[in-house]
N, C-alpha and C positions, 0 to 999 in steps of 0.2 A: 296472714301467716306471721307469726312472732320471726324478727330479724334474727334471734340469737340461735346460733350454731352448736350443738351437745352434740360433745365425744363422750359414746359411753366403749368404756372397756368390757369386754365380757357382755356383748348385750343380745349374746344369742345361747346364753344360760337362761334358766328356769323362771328366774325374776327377771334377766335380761329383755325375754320376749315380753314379757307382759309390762314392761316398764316403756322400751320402745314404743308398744302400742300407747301406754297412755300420753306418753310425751308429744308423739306425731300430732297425737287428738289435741292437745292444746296447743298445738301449730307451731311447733318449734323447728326445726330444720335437725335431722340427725344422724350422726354417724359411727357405724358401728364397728369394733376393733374385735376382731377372734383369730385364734388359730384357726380355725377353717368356716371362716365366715361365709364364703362362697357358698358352702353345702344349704346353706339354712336358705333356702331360697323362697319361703312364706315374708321372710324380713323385709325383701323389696316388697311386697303387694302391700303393707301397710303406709297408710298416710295416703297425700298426696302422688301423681306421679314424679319422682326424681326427690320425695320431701325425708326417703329414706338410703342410705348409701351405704357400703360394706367394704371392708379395710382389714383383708387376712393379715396376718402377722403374728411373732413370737413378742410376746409382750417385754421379754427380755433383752431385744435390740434395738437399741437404745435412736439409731437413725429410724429405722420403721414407724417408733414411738414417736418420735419430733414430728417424724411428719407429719402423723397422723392427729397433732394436737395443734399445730400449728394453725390457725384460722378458725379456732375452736374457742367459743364464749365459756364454756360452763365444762367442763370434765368430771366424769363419774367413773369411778373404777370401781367395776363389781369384780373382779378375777379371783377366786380364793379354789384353795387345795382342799378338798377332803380328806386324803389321804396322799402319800409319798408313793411313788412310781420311778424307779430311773432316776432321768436326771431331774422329772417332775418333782421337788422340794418346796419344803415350808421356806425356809429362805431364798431361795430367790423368788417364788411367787407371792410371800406374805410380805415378804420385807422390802430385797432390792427393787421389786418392779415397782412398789407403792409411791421406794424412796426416790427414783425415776422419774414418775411422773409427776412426782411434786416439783423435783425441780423444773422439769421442761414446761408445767406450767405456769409455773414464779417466771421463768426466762420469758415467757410468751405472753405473762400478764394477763393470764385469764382470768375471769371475773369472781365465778366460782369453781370451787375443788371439793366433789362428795366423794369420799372414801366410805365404801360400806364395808363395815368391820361386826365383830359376831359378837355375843351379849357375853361369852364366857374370855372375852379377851385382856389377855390379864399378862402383863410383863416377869412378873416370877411366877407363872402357873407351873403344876409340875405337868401339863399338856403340851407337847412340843408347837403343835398348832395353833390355841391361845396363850401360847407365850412371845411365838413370831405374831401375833395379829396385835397384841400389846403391845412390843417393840416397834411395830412399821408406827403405832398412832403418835406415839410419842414422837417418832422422828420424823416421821409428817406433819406432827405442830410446829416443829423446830424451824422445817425447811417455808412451810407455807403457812404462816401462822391463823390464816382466815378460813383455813382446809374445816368441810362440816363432817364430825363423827356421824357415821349412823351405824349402833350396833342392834345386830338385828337377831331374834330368837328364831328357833328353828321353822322354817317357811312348812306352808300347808297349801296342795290343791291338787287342781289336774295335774298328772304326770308329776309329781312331786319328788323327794329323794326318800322321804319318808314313810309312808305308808304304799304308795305306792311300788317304790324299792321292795317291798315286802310284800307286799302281793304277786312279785315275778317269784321272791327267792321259795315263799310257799309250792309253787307251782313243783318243784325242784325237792325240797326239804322242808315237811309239814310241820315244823317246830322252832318256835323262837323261843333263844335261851334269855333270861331276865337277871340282867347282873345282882347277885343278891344283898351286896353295900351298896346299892347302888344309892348315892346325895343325890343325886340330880335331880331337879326341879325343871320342867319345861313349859313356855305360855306360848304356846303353838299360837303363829301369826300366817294369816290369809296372805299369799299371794298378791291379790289383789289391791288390798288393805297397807301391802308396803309399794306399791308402785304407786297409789295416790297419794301417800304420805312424801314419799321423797319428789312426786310432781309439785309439792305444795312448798317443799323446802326448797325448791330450786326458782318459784314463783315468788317467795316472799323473802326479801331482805333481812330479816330483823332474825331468820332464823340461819344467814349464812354465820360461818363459824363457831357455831354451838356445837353440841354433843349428845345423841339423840340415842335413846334406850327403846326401841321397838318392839312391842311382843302383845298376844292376844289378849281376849277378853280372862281366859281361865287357866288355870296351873294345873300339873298333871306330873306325877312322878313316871317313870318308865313305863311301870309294872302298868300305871291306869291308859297310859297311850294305847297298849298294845292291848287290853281288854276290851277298850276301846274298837280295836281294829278288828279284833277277834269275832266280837258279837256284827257285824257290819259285814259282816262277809258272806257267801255261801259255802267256801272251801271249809273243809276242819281242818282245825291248827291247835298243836300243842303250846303251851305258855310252860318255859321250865326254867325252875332258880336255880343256877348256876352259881356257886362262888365267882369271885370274879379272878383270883388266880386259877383256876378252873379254866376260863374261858382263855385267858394269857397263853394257852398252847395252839389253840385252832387258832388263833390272832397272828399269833407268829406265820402259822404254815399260810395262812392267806394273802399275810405280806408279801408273798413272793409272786402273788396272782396281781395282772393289771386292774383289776376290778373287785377287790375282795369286800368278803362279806364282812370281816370285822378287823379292828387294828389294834394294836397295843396300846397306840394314841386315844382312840376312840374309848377304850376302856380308862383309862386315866381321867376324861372327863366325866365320865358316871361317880369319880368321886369327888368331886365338884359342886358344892352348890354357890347357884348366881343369886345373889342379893340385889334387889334396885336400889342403886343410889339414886333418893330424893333429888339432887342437885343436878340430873338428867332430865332433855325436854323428853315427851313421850306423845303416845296417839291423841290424849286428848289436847296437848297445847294446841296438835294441829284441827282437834276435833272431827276427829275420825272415831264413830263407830265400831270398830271391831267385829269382824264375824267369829263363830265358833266353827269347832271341827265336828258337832253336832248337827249345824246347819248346813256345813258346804260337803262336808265329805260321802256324807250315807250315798249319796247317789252317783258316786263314782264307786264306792268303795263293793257295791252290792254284784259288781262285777267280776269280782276273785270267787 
């Protein structure tokens, strides 16, 4: 079994679980940080016996935090907001908790520090979400100057946020509306596909410290995701263009729901488009393969 000890934050989120597992697999020792890490109780069966461990806590107290990094080789923070709830916020979950555990892992001189951040993150974005996910990278170069970026495109698979999200709300509400300026470009990336990649970036030195742009084999505007999702299904679903001040009203009334279907923020990135900057590593430095959403989804998907 590999000596080195990983603290991952958030490792019983969507990538969390599936990163957990590949980590345990190349015998690392691991430990897991969630608000309610208890619950996920599939997290102990993985690995070894005793090779996986769980560490509830608010990521935002700052003693919970120490201690949980404390004895810890490698630190991964996956924790990110989808959306604002309460006192749930882009600043303190994008920013102060990043800017936290940079430091208490400079103080504790940990080996590596993986900050995973999202491809649309960008310091003056007019996205309140990729404007805080800009702002934490920047101030986590500052505080830990060896911290690895990995910004990542939007995730795809089982139980996923994405099409799967949309296969419950169908159930409920037979129509998805299609913002109709919508810029956004998307290269939907496998699940699987980023839990091997960042196993590889934590195995190999030469890629600590870089800044990694992660995303699929193929590109897709909104409109082709969800045509996509449409033809894949059994349920019928309507596809309708909506202006996107249009949609800014039902955005509004959902903000007030813990779990809404759409945000104001959210709409603000569909006027976004993500550009790869060349001067980012990507899946092939680490030569990775790539799956599509052609390959892995149909057979979940045929389920709705």
């Amino acid at each position: 079994m590999n000596k080195d000890i990983i603290g991952i934050f958030g490792g019983t989120g969507f990538l969390g679980l599936e990163l957990v597992s590949v980590l345990s697999k190349s015998g690392f020792q691991v430990k897991v940080f969630s608000r309610n890490a208890s619950e996920e109780k599939s997290i102990n069966l993985m690995g070894e016996l005793g090779q996986v461990t769980t560490f509830s806590g608010n990521i935002n107290d700052p003693k919970k935090v120490e201690r949980f990094i404390e004895g810890c080789d490698i630190v991964i923070n996956l924790v990110a907001l989808f959306f604002e709830y309460g006192s749930q916020n882009f600043k303190n979950i994008h920013v102060e908790a990043p800017i936290q555990i940079a430091k208490i892992s400079k103080k504790y001189k940990v080996k590596q520090l993986i900050h995973i951040s999202d491809r649309w993150a960008d310091e003056n974005s007019i996205s309140k979400s990729s404007k805080s996910r800009g702002i934490a990278e920047k101030r986590i170069k500052e505080i830990f100057d060896k911290t690895t970026i990995v910004r990542l495109d939007v995730l795809f698979g089982k139980n996923d946020g994405l099409f799967f999200r949309f296969g419950k709300i169908i159930q409920l509400l037979p129509m998805i509306p299609l913002p109709k300026e919508s810029k956004a470009i998307f290269s939907p990336l496998f699940v699987k596909d980023a839990a091997h990649a960042i196993d590889k970036i934590v195995k190999n030195k030469i890629f600590h410290g870089k800044l990694f742009e992660l995303f699929g084999p193929k590109s897709y505007s909104w409109e082709e995701l969800m045509i996509f999702f449409k033809k894949n299904i059994q349920s019928k679903v309507f596809l309708t263009k909506v202006p996107i001040t249009l949609l800014s009203l039902p955005a509004l009334f959902f903000s007030f729901f813990p779990n809404p279907l759409i945000t104001i923020d959210q709409l603000r990135r569909f006027k976004v488009r993500v550009e790869y900057d060349k001067k980012n590593l990507t899946m092939e430095d680490l030569l990775i393969k790539t799956s599509s959403i052609e390959t892995e989804m149909p057979k979940y998907l045929k389920k709705f």
